[in-house]
mmCIF file of the N, C-alpha and C atoms, coordinates in Angstrom:
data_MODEL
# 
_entry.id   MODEL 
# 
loop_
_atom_site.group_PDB 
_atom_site.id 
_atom_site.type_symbol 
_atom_site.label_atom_id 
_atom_site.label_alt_id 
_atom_site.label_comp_id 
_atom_site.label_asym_id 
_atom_site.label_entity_id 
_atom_site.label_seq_id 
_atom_site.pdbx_PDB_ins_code 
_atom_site.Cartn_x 
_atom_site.Cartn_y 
_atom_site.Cartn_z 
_atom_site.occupancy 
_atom_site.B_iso_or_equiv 
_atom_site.pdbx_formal_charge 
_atom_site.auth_seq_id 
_atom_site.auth_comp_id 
_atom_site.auth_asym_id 
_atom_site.auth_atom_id 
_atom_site.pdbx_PDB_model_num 
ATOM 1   N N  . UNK A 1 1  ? -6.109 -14.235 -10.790 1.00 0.00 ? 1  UNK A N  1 
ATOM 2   C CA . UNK A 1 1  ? -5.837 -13.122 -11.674 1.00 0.00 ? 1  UNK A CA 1 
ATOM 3   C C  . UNK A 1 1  ? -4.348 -12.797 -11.605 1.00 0.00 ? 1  UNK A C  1 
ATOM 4   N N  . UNK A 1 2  ? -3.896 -12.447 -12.693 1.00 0.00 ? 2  UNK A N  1 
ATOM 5   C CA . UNK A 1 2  ? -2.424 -12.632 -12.969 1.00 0.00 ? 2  UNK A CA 1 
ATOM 6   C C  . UNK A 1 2  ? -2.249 -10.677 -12.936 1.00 0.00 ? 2  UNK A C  1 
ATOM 7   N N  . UNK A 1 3  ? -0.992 -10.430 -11.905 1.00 0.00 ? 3  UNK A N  1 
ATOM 8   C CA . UNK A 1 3  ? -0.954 -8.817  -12.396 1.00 0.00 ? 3  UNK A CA 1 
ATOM 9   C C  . UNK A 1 3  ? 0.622  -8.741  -12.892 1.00 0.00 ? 3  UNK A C  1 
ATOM 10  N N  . UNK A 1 4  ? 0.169  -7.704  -13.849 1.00 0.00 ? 4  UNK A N  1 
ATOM 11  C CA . UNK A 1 4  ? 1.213  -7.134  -14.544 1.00 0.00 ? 4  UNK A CA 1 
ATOM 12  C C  . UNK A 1 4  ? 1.746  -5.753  -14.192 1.00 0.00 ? 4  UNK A C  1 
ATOM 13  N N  . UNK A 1 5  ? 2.706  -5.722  -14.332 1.00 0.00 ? 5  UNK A N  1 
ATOM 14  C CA . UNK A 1 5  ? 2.865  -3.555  -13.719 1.00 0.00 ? 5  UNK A CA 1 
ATOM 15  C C  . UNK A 1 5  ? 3.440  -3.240  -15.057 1.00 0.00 ? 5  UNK A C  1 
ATOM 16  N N  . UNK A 1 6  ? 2.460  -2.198  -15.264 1.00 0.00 ? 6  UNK A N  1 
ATOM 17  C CA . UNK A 1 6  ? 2.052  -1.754  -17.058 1.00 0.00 ? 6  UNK A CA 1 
ATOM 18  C C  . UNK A 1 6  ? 3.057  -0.072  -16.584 1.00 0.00 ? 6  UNK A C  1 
ATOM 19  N N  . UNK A 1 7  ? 2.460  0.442   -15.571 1.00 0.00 ? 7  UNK A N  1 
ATOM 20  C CA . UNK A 1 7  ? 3.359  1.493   -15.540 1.00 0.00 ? 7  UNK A CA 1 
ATOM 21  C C  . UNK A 1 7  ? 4.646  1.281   -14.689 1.00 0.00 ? 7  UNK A C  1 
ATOM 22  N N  . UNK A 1 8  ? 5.431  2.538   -14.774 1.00 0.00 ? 8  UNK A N  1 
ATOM 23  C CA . UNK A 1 8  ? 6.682  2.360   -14.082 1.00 0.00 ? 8  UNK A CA 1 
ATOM 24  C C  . UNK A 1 8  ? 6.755  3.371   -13.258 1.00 0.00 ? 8  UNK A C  1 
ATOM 25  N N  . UNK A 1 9  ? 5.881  3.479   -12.147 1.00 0.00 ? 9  UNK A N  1 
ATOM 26  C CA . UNK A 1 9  ? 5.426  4.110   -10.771 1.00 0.00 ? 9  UNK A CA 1 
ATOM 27  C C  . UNK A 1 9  ? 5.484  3.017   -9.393  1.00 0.00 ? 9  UNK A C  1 
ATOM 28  N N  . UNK A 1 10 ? 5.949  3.883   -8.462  1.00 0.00 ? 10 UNK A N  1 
ATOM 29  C CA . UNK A 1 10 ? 5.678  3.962   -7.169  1.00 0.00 ? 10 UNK A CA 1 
ATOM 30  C C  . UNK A 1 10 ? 4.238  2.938   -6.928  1.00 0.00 ? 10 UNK A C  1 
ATOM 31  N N  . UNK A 1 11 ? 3.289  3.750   -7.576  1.00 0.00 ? 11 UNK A N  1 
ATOM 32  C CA . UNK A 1 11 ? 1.895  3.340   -6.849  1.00 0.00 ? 11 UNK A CA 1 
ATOM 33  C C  . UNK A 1 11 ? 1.663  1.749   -7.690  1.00 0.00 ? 11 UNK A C  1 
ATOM 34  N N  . UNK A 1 12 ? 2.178  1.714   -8.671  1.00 0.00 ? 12 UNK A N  1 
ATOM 35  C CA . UNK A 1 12 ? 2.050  0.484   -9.195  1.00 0.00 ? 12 UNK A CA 1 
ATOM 36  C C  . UNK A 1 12 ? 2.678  -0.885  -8.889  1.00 0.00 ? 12 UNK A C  1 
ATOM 37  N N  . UNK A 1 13 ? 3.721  -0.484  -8.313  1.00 0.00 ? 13 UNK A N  1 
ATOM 38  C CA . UNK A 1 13 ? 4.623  -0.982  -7.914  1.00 0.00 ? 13 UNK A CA 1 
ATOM 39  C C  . UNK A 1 13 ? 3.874  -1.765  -6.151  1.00 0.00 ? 13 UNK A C  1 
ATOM 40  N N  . UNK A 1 14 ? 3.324  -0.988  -5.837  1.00 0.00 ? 14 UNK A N  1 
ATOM 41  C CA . UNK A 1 14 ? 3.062  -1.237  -4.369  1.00 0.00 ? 14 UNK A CA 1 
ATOM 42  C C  . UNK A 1 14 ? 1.431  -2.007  -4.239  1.00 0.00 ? 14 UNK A C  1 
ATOM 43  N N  . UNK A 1 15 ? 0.528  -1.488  -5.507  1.00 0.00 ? 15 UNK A N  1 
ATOM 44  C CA . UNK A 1 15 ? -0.188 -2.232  -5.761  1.00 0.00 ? 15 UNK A CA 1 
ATOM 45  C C  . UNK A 1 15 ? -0.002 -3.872  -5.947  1.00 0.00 ? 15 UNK A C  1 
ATOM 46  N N  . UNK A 1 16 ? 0.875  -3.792  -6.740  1.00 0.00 ? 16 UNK A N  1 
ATOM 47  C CA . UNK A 1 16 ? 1.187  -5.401  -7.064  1.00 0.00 ? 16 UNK A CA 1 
ATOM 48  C C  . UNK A 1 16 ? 1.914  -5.919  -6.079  1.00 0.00 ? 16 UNK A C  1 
ATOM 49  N N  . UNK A 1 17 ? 2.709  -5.005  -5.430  1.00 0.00 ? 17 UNK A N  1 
ATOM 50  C CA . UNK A 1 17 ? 3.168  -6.036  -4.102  1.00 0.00 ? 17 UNK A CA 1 
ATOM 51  C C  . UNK A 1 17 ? 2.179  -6.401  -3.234  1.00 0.00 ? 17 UNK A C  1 
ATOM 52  N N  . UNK A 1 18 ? 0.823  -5.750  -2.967  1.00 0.00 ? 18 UNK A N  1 
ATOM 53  C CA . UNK A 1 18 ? 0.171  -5.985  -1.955  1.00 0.00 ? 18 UNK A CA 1 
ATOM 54  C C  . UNK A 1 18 ? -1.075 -7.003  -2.471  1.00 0.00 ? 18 UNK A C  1 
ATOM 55  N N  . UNK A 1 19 ? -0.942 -6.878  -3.938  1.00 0.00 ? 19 UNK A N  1 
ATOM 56  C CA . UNK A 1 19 ? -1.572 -7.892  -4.166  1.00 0.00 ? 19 UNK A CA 1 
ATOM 57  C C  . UNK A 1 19 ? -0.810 -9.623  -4.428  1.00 0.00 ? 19 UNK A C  1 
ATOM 58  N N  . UNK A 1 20 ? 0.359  -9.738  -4.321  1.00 0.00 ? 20 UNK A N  1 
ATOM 59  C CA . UNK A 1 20 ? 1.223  -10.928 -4.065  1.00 0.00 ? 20 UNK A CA 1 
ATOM 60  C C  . UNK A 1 20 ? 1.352  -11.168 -2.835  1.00 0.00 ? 20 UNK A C  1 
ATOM 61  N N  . UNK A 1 21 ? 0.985  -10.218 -1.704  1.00 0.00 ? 21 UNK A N  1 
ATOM 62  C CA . UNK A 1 21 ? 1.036  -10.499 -0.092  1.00 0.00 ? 21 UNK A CA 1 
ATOM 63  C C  . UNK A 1 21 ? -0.506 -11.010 0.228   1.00 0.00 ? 21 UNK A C  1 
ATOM 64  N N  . UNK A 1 22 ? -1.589 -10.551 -0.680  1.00 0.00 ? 22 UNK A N  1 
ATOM 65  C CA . UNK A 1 22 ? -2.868 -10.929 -0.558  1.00 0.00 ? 22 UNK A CA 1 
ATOM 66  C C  . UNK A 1 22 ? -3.284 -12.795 -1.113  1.00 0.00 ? 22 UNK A C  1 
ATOM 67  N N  . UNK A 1 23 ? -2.166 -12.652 -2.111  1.00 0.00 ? 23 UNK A N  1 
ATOM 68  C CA . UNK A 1 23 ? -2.114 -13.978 -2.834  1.00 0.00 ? 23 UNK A CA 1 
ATOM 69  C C  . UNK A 1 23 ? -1.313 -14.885 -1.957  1.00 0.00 ? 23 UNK A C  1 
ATOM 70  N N  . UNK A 1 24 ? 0.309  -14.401 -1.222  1.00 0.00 ? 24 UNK A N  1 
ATOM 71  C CA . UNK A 1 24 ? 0.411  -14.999 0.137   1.00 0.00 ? 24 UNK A CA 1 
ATOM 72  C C  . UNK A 1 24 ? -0.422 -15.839 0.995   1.00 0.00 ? 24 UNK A C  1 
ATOM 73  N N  . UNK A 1 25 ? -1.350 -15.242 1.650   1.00 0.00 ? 25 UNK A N  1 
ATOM 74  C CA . UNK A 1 25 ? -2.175 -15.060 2.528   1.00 0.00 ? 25 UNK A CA 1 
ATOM 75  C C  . UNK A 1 25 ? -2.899 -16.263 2.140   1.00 0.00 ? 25 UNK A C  1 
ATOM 76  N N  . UNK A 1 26 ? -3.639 -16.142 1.286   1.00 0.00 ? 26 UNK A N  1 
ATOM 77  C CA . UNK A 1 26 ? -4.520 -17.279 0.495   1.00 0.00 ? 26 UNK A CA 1 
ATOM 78  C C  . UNK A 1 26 ? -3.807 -18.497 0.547   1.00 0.00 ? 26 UNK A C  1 
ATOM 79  N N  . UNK A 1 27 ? -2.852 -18.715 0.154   1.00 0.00 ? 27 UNK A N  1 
ATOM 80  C CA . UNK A 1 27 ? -2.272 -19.899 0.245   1.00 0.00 ? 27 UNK A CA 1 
ATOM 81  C C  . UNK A 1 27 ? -1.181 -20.050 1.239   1.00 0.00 ? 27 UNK A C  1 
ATOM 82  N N  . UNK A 1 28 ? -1.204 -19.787 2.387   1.00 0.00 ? 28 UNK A N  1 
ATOM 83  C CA . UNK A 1 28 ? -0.386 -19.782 3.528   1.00 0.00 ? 28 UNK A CA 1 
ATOM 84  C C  . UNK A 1 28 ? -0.718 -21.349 3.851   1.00 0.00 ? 28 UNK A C  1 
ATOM 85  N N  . UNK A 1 29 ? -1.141 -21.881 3.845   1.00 0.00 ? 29 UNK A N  1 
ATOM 86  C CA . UNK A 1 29 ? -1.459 -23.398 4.178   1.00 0.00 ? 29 UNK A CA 1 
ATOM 87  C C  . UNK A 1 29 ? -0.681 -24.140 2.794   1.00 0.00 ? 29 UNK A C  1 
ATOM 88  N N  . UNK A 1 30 ? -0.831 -24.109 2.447   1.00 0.00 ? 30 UNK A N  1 
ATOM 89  C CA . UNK A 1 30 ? -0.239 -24.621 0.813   1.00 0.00 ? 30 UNK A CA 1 
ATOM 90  C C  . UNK A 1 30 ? 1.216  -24.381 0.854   1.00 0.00 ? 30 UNK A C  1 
ATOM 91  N N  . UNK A 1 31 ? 1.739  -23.136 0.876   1.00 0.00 ? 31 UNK A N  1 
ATOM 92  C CA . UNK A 1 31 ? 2.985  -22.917 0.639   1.00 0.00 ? 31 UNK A CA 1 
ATOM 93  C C  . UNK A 1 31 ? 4.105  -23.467 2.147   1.00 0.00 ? 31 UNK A C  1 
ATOM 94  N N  . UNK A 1 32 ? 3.326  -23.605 3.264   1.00 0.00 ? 32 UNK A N  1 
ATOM 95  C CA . UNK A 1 32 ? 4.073  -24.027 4.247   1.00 0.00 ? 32 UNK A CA 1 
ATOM 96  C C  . UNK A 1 32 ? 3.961  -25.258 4.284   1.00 0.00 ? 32 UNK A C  1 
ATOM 97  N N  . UNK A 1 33 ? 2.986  -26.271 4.009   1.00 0.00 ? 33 UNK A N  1 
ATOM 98  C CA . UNK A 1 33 ? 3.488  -28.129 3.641   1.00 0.00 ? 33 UNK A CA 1 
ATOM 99  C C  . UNK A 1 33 ? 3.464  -28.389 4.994   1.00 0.00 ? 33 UNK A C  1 
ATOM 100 N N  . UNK A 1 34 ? 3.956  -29.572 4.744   1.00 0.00 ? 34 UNK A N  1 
ATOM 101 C CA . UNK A 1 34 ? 4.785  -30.286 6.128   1.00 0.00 ? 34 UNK A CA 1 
ATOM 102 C C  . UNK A 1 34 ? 6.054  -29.784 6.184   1.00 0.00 ? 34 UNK A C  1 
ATOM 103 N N  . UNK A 1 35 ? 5.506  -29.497 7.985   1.00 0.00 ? 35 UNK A N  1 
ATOM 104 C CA . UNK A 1 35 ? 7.410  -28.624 7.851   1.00 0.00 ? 35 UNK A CA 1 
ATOM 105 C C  . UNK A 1 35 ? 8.089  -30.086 8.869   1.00 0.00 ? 35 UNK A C  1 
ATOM 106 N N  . UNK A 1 36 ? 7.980  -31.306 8.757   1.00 0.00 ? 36 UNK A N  1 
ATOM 107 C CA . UNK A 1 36 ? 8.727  -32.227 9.536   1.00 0.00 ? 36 UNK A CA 1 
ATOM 108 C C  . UNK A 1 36 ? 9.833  -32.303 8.588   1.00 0.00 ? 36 UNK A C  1 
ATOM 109 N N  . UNK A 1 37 ? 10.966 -32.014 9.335   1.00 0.00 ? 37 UNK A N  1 
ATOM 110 C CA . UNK A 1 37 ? 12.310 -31.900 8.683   1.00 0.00 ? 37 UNK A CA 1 
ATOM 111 C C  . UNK A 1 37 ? 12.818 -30.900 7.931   1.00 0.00 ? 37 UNK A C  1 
ATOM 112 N N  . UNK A 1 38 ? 11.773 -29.765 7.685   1.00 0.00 ? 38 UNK A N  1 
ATOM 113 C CA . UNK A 1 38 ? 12.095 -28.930 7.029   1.00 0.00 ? 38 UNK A CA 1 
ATOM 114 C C  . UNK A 1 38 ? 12.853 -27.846 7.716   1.00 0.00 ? 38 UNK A C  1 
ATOM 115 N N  . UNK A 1 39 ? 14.206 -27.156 6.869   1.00 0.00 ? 39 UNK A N  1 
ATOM 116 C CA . UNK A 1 39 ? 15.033 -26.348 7.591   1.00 0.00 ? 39 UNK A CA 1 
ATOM 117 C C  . UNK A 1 39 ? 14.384 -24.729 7.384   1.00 0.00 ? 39 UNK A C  1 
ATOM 118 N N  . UNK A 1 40 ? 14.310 -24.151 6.323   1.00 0.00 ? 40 UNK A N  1 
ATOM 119 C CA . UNK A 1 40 ? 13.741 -22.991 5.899   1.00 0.00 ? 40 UNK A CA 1 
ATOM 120 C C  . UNK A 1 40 ? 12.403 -23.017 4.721   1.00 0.00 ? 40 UNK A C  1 
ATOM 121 N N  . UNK A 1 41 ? 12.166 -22.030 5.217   1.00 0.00 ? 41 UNK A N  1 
ATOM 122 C CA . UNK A 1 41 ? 11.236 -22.263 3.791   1.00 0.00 ? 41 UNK A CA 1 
ATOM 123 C C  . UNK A 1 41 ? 11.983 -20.295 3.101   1.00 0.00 ? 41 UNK A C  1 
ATOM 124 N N  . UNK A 1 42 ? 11.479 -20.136 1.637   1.00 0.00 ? 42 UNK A N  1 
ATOM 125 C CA . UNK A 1 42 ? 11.924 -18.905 1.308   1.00 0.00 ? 42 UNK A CA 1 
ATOM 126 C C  . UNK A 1 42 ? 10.652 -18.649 0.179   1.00 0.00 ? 42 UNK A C  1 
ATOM 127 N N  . UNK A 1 43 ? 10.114 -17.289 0.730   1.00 0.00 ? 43 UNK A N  1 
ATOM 128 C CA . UNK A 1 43 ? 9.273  -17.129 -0.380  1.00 0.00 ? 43 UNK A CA 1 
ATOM 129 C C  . UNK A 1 43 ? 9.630  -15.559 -0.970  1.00 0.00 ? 43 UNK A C  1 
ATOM 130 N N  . UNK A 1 44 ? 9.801  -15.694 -1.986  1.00 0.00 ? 44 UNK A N  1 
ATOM 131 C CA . UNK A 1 44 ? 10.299 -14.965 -2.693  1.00 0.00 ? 44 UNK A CA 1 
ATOM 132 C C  . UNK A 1 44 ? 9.092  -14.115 -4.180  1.00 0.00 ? 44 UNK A C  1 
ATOM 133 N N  . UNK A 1 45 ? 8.971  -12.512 -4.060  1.00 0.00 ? 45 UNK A N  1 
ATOM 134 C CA . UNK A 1 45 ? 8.140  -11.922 -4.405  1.00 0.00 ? 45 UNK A CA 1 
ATOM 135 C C  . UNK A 1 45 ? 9.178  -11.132 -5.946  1.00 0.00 ? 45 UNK A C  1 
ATOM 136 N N  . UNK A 1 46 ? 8.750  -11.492 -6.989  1.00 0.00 ? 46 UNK A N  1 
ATOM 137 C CA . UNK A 1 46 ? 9.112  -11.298 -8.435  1.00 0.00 ? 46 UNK A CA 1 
ATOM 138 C C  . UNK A 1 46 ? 8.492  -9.931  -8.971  1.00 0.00 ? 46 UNK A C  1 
ATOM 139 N N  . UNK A 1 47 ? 9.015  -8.412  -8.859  1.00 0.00 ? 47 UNK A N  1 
ATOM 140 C CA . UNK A 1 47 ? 8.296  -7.555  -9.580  1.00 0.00 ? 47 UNK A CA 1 
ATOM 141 C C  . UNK A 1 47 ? 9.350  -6.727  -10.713 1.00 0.00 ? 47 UNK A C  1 
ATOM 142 N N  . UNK A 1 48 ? 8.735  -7.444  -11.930 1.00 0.00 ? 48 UNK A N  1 
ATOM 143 C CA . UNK A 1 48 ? 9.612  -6.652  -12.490 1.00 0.00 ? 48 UNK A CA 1 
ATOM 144 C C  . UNK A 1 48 ? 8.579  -5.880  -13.717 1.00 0.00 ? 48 UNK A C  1 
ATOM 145 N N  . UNK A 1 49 ? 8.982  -4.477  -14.254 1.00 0.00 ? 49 UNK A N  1 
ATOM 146 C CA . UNK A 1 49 ? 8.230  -3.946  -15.405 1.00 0.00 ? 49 UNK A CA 1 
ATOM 147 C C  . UNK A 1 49 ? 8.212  -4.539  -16.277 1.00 0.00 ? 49 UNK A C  1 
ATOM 148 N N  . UNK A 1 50 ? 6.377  -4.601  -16.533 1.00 0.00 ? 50 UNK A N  1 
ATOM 149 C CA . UNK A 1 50 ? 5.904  -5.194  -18.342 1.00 0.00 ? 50 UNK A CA 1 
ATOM 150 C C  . UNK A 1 50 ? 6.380  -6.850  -17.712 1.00 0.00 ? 50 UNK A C  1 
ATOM 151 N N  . UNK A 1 51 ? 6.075  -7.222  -17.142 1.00 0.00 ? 51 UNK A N  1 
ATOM 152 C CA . UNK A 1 51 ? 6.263  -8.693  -16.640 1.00 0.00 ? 51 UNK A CA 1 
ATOM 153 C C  . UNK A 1 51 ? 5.031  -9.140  -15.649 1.00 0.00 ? 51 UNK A C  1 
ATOM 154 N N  . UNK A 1 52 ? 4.152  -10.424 -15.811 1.00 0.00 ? 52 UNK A N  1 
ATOM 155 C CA . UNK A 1 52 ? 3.862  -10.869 -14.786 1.00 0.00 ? 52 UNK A CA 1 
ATOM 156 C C  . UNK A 1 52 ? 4.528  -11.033 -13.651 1.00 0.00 ? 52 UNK A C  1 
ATOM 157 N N  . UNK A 1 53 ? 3.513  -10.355 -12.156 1.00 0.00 ? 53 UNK A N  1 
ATOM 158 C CA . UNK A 1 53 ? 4.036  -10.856 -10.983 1.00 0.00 ? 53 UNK A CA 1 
ATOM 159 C C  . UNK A 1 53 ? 4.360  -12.206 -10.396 1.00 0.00 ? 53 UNK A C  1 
ATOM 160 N N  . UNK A 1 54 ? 5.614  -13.027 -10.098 1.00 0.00 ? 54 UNK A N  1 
ATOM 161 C CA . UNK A 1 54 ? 5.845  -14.074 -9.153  1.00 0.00 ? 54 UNK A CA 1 
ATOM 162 C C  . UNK A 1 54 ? 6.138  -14.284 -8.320  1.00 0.00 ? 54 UNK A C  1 
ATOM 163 N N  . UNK A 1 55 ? 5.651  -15.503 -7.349  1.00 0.00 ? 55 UNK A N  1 
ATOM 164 C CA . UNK A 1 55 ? 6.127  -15.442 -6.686  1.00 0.00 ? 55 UNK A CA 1 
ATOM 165 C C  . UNK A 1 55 ? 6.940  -16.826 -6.255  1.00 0.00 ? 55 UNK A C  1 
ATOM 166 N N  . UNK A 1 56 ? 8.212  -16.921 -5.615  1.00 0.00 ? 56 UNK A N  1 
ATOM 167 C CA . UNK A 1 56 ? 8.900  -18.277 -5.662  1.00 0.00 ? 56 UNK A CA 1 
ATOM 168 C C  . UNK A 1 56 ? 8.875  -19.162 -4.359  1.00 0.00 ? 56 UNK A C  1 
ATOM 169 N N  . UNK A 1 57 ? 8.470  -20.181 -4.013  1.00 0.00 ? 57 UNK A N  1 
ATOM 170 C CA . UNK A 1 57 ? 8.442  -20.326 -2.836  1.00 0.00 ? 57 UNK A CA 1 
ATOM 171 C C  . UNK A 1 57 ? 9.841  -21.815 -3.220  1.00 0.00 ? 57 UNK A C  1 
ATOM 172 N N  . UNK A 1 58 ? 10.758 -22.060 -2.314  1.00 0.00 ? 58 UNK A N  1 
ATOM 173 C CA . UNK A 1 58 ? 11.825 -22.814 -2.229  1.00 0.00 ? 58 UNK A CA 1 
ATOM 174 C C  . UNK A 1 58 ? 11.920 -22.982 -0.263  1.00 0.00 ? 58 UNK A C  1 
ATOM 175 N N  . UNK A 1 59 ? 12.284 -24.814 -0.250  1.00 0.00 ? 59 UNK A N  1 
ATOM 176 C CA . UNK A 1 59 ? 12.216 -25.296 1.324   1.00 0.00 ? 59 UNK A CA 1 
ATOM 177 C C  . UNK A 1 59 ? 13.471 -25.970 0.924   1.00 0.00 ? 59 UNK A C  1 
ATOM 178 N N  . UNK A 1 60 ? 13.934 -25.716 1.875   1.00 0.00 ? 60 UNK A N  1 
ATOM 179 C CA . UNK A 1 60 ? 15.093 -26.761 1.921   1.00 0.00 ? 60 UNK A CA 1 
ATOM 180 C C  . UNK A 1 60 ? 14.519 -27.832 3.831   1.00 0.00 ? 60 UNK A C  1 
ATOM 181 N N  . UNK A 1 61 ? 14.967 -29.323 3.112   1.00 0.00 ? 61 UNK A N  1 
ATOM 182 C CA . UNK A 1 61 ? 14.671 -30.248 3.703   1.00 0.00 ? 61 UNK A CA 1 
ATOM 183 C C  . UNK A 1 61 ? 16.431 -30.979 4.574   1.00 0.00 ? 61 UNK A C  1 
ATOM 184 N N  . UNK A 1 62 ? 15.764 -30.845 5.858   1.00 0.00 ? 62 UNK A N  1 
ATOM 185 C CA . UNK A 1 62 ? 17.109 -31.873 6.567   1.00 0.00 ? 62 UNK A CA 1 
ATOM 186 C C  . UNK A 1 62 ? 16.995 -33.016 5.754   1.00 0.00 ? 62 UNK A C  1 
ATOM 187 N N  . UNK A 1 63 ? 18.485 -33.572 5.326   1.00 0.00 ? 63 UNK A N  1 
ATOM 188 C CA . UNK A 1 63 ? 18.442 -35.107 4.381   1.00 0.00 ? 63 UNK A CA 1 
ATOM 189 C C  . UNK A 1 63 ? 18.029 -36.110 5.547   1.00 0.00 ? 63 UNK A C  1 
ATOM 190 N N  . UNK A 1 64 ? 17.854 -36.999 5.311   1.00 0.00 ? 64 UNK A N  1 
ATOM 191 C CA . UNK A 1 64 ? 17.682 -38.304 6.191   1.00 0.00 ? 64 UNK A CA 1 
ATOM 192 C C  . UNK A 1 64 ? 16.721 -37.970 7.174   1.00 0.00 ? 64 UNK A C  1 
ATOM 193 N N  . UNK A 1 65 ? 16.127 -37.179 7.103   1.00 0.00 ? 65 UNK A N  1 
ATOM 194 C CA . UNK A 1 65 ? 14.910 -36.536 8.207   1.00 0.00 ? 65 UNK A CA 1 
ATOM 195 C C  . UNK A 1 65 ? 14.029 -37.410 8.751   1.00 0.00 ? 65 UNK A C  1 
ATOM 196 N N  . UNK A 1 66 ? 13.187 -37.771 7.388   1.00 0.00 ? 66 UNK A N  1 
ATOM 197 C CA . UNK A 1 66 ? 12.214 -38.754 7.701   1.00 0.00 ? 66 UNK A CA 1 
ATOM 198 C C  . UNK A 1 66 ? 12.567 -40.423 7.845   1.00 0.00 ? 66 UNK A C  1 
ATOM 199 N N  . UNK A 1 67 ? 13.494 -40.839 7.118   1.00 0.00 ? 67 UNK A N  1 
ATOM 200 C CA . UNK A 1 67 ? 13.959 -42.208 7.516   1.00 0.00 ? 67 UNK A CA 1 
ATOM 201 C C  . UNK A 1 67 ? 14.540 -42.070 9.100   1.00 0.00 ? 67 UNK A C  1 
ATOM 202 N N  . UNK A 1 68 ? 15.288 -40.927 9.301   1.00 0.00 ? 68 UNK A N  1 
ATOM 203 C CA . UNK A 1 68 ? 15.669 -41.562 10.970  1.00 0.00 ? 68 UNK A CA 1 
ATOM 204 C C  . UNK A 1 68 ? 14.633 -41.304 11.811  1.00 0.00 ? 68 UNK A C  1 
ATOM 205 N N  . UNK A 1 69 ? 13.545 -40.841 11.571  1.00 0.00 ? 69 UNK A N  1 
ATOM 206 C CA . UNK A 1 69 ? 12.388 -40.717 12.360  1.00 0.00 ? 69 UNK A CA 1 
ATOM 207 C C  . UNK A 1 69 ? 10.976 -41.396 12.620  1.00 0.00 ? 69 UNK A C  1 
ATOM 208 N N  . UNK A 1 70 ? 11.076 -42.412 10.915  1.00 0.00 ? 70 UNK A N  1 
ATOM 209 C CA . UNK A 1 70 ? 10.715 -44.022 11.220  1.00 0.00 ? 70 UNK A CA 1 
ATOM 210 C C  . UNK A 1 70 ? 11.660 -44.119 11.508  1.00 0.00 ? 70 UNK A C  1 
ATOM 211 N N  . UNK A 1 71 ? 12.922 -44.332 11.570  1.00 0.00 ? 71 UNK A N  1 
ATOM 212 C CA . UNK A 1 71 ? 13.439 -46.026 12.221  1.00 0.00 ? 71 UNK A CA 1 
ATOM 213 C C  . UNK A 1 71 ? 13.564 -45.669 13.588  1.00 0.00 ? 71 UNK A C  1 
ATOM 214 N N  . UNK A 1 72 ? 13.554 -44.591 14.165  1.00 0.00 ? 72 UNK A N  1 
ATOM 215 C CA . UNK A 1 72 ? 13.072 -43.818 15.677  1.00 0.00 ? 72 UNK A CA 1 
ATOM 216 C C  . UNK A 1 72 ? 11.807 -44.190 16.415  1.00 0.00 ? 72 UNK A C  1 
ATOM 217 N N  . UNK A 1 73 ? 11.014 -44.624 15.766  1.00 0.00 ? 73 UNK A N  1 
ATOM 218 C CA . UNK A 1 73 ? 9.409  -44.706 16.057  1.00 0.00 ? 73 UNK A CA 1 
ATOM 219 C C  . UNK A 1 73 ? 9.404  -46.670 15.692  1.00 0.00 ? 73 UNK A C  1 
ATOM 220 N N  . UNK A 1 74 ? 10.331 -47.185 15.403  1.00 0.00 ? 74 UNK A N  1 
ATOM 221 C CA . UNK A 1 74 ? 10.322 -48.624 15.268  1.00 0.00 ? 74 UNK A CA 1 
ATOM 222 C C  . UNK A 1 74 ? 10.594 -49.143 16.308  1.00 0.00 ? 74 UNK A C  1 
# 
């Protein structure tokens, strides 16, 4: 279910955040991956009025991570 914040309140506002921390939650396995080589992960919560809620998830990966870790294991 997709939420929108129709009013421009406090309580609406906090509704939809807690329902993007609930939607978090749910996919906490999903959004964290394989973290081999991974430097950060950033998840990022989108509320803006008269807009669907998003949310952004962005990882940044050490380069050469996984090749030097086969040729480590060779």
């Amino acid at each position: 279910m997709s939420i929108n914040i129709v009013k421009h309140t406090s309580q609406s506002y906090i509704e939809a955040l807690c329902e993007a921390a609930d939607e978090i939650k749910l996919r906490a396995e999903e959004i964290i991956g394989d973290v081999d080589g991974q430097q950060n992960i950033t998840v990022r919560i989108n509320l803006n009025p008269h807009e669907v809620v998003t949310i952004d998830v962005f990882k940044t990966f050490i380069s050469g991570w996984k090749q030097f870790k086969k040729e480590e294991s060779a």
